[in-house]
N, C-alpha and C positions, 0 to 999 in steps of 0.2 A: 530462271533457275529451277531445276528439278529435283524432285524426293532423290537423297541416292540409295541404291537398291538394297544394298548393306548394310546394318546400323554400324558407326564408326567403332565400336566397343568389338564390333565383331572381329573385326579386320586386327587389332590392336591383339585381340586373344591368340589369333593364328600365330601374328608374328611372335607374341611370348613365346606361346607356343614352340613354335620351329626355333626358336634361341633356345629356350631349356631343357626343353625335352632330351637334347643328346646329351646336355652337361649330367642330368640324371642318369641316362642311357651308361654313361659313362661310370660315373661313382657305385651305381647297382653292380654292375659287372666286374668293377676292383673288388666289390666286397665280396661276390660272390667268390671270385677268384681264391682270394683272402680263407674266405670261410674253407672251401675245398682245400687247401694248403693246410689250415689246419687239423681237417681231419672231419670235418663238419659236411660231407659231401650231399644228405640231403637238403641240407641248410642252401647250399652251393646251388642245387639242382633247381630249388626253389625259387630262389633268386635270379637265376639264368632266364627260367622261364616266364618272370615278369618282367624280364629285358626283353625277352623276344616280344609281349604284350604291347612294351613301350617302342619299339621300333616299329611297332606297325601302326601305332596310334601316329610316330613322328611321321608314319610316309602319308597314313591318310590328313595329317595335317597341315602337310604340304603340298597334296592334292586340291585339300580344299582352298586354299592360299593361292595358291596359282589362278581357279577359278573365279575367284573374287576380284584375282588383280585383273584379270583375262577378262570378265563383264565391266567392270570400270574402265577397264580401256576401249572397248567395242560400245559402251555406251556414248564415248564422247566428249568435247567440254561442259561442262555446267555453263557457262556465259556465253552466248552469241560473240562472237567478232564483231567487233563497232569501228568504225574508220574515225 
């Protein structure tokens, strides 16, 4: 059985990660919507543009998640085949 290349914590992060990160993506962009509706348009602007922040944080967190799954599967079993 060999070290795996990942620590388990990390992989665990990604996948929060890529769950939460659009539920945020989401609620930030109601508000901002919200705020602009009210009349609050830099409020609005501002908010927008750390939606655009989090959408790029979610794709590079998906990139990296993939990577991880993609070396764990290219690495192999951990246990020999025994008959």
């Amino acid at each position: 059985m060999h070290q795996p290349q990942f620590p388990r914590r990390f992989g665990l992060a990604l996948i929060a990660g890529a769950i939460l990160l659009p539920v945020c993506i989401c609620v930030t962009l109601g508000v901002a919507v919200l705020l602009e509706g009210m009349g609050d348009i830099a409020g609005g602007v501002v908010l927008r543009r750390i939606v655009l922040a989090g959408s790029v944080l979610w794709i590079i967190d998906l990139v990296c998640l993939l990577l991880v799954l993609a070396i764990g599967t290219l690495r192999g079993p951990d246990e020999p085949d025994e008959p």
